[in-house]
Structure formats: C-alpha cells, structure tokens
C-alpha positions in Angstrom: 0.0 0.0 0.0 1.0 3.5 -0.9 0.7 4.7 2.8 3.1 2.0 4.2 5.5 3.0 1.5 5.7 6.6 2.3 6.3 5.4 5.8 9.2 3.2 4.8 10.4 6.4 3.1 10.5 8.0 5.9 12.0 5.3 8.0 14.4 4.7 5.9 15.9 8.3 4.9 15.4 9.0 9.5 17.9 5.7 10.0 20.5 5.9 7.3 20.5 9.6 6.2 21.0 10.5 2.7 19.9 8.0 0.0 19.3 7.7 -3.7 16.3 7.1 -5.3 17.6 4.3 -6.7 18.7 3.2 -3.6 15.0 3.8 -2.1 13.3 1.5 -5.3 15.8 -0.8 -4.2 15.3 -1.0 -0.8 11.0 -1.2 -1.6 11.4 -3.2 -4.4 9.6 -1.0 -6.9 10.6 1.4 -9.5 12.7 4.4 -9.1 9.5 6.5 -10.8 7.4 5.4 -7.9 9.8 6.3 -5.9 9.8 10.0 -7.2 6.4 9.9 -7.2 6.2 8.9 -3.6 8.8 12.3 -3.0 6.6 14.6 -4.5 3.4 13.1 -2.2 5.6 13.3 1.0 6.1 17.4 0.3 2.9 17.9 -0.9 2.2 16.7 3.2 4.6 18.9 4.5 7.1 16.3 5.1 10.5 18.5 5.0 13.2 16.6 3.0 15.0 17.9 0.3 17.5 16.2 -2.8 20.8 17.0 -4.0 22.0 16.3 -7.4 24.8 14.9 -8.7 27.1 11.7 -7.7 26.7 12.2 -4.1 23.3 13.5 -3.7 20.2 12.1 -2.8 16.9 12.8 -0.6 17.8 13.7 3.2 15.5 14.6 5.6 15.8 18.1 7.5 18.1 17.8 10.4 16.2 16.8 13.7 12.8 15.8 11.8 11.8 12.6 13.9 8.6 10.3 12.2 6.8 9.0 15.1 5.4 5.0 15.5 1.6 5.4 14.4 2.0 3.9 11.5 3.4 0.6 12.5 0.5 -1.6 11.7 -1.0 -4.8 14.4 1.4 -7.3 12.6 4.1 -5.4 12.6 3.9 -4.2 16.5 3.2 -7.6 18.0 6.6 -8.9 15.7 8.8 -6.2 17.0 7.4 -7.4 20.7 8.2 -10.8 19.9 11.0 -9.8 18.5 12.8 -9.1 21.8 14.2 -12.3 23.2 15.7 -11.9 26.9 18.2 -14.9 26.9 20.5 -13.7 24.0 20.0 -9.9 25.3 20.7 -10.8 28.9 24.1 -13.2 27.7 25.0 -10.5 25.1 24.5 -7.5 28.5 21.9 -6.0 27.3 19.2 -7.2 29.6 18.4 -3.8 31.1 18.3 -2.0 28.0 16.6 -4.3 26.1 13.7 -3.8 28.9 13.7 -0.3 29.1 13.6 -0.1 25.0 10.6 -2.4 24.7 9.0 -0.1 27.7 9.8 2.7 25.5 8.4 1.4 22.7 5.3 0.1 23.8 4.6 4.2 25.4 4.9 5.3 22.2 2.0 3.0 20.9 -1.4 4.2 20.5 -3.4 2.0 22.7 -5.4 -0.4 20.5 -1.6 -1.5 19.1 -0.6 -1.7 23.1 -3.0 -4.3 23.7 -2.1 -6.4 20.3 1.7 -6.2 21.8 1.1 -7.1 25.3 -1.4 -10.1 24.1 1.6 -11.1 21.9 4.2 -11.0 24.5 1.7 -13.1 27.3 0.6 -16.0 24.6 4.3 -16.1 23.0 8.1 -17.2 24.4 10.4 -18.0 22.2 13.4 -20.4 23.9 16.0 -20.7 21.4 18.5 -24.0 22.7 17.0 -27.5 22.0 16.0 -29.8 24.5 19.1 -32.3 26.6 21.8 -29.5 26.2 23.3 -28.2 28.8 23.6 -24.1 29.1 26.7 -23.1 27.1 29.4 -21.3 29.0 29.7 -18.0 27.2 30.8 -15.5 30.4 33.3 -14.0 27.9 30.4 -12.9 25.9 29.9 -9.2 26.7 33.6 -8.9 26.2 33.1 -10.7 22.3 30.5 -8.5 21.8 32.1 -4.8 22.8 34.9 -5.9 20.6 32.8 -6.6 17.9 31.4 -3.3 18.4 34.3 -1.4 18.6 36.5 -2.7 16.3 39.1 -4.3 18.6 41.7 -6.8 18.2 41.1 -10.2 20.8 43.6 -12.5 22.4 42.1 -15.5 23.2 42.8 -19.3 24.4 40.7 -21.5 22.7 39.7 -25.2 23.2 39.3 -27.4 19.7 38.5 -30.7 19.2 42.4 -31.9 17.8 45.3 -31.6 20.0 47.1 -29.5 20.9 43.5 -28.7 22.2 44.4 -25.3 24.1 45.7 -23.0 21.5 45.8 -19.0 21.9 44.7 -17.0 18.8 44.7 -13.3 17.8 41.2 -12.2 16.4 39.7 -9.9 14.2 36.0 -10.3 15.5 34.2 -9.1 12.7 30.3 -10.1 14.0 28.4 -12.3 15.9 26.0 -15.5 15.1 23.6 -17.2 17.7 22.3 -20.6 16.0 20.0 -22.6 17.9 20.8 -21.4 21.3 24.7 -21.0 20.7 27.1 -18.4 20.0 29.4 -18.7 17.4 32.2 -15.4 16.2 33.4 -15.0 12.8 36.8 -13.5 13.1 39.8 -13.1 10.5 42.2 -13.4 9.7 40.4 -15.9 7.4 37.5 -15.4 8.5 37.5 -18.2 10.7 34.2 -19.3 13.2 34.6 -20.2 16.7 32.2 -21.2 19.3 32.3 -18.2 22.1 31.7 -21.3 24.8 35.0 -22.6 24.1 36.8 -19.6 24.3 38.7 -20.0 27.8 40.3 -16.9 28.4 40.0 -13.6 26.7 42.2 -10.3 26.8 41.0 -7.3 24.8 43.7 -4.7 22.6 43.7 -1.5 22.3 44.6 -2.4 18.8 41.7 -1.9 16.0 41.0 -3.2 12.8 38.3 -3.0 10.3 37.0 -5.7 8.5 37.5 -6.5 5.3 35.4 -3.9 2.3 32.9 -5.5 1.6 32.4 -8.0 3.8 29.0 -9.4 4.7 28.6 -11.4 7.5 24.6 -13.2 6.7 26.5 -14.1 3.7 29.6 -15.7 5.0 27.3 -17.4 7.4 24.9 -18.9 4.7 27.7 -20.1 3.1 29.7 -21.1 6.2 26.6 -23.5 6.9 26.8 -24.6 3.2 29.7 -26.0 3.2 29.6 -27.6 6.7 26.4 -29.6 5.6 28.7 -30.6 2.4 31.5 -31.8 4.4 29.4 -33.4 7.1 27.5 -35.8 4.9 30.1 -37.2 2.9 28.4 -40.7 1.4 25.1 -41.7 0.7 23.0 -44.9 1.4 20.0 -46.5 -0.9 17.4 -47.8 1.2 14.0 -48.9 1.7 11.5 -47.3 4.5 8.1 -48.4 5.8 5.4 -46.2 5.5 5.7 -45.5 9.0 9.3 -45.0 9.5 9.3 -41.9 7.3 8.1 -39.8 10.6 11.3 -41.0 12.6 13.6 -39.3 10.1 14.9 -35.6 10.9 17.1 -33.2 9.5 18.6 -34.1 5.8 17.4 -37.4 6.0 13.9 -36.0 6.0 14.6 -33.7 3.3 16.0 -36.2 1.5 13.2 -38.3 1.5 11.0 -35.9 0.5 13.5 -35.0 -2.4 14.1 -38.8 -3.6 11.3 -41.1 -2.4 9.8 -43.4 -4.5 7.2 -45.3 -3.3 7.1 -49.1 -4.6 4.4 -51.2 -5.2 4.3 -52.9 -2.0 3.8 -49.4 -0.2 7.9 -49.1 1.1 9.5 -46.5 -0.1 13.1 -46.2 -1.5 15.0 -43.3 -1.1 19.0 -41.9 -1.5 19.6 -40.8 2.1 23.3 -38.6 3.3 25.3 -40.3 5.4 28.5 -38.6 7.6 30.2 -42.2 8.1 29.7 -46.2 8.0 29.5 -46.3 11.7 26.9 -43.0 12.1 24.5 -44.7 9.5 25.1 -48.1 11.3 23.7 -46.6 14.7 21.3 -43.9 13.5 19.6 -47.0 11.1 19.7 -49.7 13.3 17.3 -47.3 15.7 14.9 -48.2 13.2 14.7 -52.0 13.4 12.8 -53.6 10.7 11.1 -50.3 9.3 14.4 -49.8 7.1 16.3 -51.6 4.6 19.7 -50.8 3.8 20.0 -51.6 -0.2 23.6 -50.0 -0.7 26.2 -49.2 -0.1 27.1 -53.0 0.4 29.4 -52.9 3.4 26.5 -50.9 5.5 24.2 -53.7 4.4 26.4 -55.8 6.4 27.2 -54.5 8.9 23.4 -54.2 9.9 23.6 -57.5 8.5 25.7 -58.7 11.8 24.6 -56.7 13.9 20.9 -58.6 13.6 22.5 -61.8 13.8 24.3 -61.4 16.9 21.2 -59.9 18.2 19.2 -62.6 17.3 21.9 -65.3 18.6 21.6 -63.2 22.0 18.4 -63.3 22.5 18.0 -66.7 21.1 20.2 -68.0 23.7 18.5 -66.1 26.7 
C-alpha cells in the first residue's frame, strides 16, 4: 500500500540519512518512478526533506525531523514485541536496555496497538536451545560483543576438538552469530568461526581493525553453513523405509526423503539418504529396526547384517 511506502520512506531516509532514489526502489522493491512519485506526495504533506544532485546527492531529511510510531500496523507491533528475546540480550548484557527499550516502545503506541503487543508477548516465548543440552558457557560474551562493536583486536585461548586442544589466537571479530541457542564469532584473519563457549580466556587490545570492504557477514554465514552440511555428509545410502518409518527421520534425512522417495508397489519406499560415516549410519539406522532396509552401499548392508544376527543369537540363547 501507498501509505506503508511513504512510511518506509521516511523510516528509511530518519535511519540511514542521505539516499538515492535508486537506492530507495531498491530498498522497496519497486521502480525508481514510484519512488519520485512517492517524493513529491511526502512534500505535498509537508514532510520536510529535500534532494541534491549529482554523484553524491540524494533525498535527506531536514536535520532533527523525527517520524513518530503510528503507522506501524498490528502485525508489525506484535513482531517487534516478539522480536525481543531476553536470553540472547541478557548473555550479550543488554538485559536492562533491552527492557527499558521495549518499555519505550510500547509508550509510544497508540493503545489499540498496546493491547495487540502485550497479548503477543503473554501468549508467545520463544526459547531458542534444543532440549538435553546443557547451558553453554559463554561468560566472555559481553567482552566478544564490545569488541565486535568497537572494532578491537582479541587474544584468546581457545579449546578445539584436535590436540594441541588449548591454543591461543589473535582475532579480528568481525560479527556475531547465535544458532539454535549457541554463540558462534566469525573472526579473520580468514575469517575463521569459533564457538564463544569454548573460548577460555579472553584479553581485549587496544589495537583496532576494520574488517575486510565488503564483507558481509549473513552471507559468510549462509555459506559457512553450506559448506559444513557438504562436508558433514560425505556418502550416501539407498534404502527402503516403511510407510511409518518416514516420521522417525529428521534433518537431511527427512529432506532427502522428500527430495528422492519413490514409493514401490508394495507401499515401502526407497529413497537416497546422506550419510556422515559407516558407523553413524550403522547406529542412526539400526534405531529403526525392521522399518528400514539398507539396499547399498554393500558394506553398510552388512554390517546391519551382523549386527541382527548377533542380536538374534543373543536373544535366542536367553
């Protein structure tokens, strides 16, 4: 609607100062006539902005010309309420401020959007970490985080997984990720991603940096995640479900179900499922007793194979 795009306008041009129309059709995903268009209706309301020609020109708002929050609509109130999640906030040390900004916000509501945010907020909780973990220790959080902020260089002794396990590191910390209920920092030189839990001791420079032009951290991340799943699942195994076993999968195997199943006359159906390694795919398929059957590769086949057989010669002699 025309009314929520002259709002975004606004918005926009209030948060990041000068921009170009082109930049603004961009941004709204329409075209750069619209865009003038929607100009010339924001001065014909008195709004007072004003464009410059010319490379660096663009439309700027008048300094100290503040839009108030009357036009956010229901949906878009109750998701900024639900928006604020207190776990992250409180680890990142922003607890108090993230209180006193929703407080903020919701005074500046009119009062039919206060009750649609507060009815939000009591019916809705969002608990990132999955069930059976324990809490991450991330105590050198806040310290991550102001670095990140400001641009400063981080000593660190880390824990991996390989020995030597205890290894100190200089870091760039370029930004910050928090994936189901843990924190992870991207950091150069590289970049590089470390899990903030296993960082055991941390000592902030006054050195800075800056990271590198053009660097895009959702990006790196996407990709990051990419190629982990690539590396992760390194084979692949044919087999046969039950009808009812298709439930029990999770994760890729799911997906991959859904992206490969065939179902077979006698109602099974065979699929290509990822696999990280012989012995995963040994335990994670064997969990499914007699609702699976492993078609290749061969050597998984057997080794289910003998597995069932000492079973059965267990049992069997009980």
């Amino acid at each position: 609607m025309k009314s929520s795009r002259l709002l975004s306008i606004l918005l926009l041009l209030q948060t990041r100062g000068r921009m170009t129309a082109a930049r603004l059709a961009e941004e709204l995903e329409v075209s750069v006539r619209t865009v003038y268009r929607d100009i010339e209706s924001l001065h014909a309301a008195g709004v007072p902005l004003y464009g410059e020609a010319g490379h660096a020109g663009g439309y700027q708002l008048l300094d100290g010309y503040r839009t108030r929050l009357t036009g956010l609509s229901v949906p878009e109130a109750e998701a900024l309420f639900l928006s604020g999640v207190p776990g992250p906030a409180s680890e990142l040390g922003l607890g108090s401020a993230l209180a006193a900004a929703q407080l903020k916000l919701r005074a500046a509501l009119p009062p039919d959007l206060r009750v649609q945010a507060d009815r939000m907020r009591g019916r809705f909780h969002l608990d990132a970490p999955g069930w059976y973990a324990p809490d991450d220790d991330v105590r050198h959080l806040p310290q991550v985080a102001d670095a990140v902020w400001h641009g400063r260089v981080l000593d660190v002794r880390y824990r991996r997984w390989k020995a030597p396990t205890d290894v100190d590191r200089r870091l760039e910390p370029y930004g910050l990720v928090l994936k189901a209920g843990r924190w992870y920092v991207v950091a150069g030189p590289g970049p590089r991603t470390y899990r903030v839990d296993q960082i055991l001791d941390v000592t902030v420079r006054e050195e800075e940096f800056a990271p590198p032009d053009g660097f895009d951290l959702a990006a790196y991340w996407r990709d990051y995640q990419a190629d982990f799943h690539a590396r992760l699942y390194g084979g692949e195994a044919v087999v046969r479900l039950a009808p009812d076993a298709a439930a029990r999968l999770t994760g890729a195997a799911r997906q991959a179900l859904a992206d490969t199943g065939v179902t077979e006359s006698d109602g099974w159906v065979r699929a290509v499922l990822p696999i990280e390694s012989l012995d995963h795919a040994h335990r994670t398929f064997l969990a499914l007793g007699t609702d699976i059957e492993i078609v290749e590769p061969p050597e998984l086949r057997a080794r289910l194979t003998e597995t069932a057989r000492a079973l059965a010669a267990r049992y069997a002699a009980g």
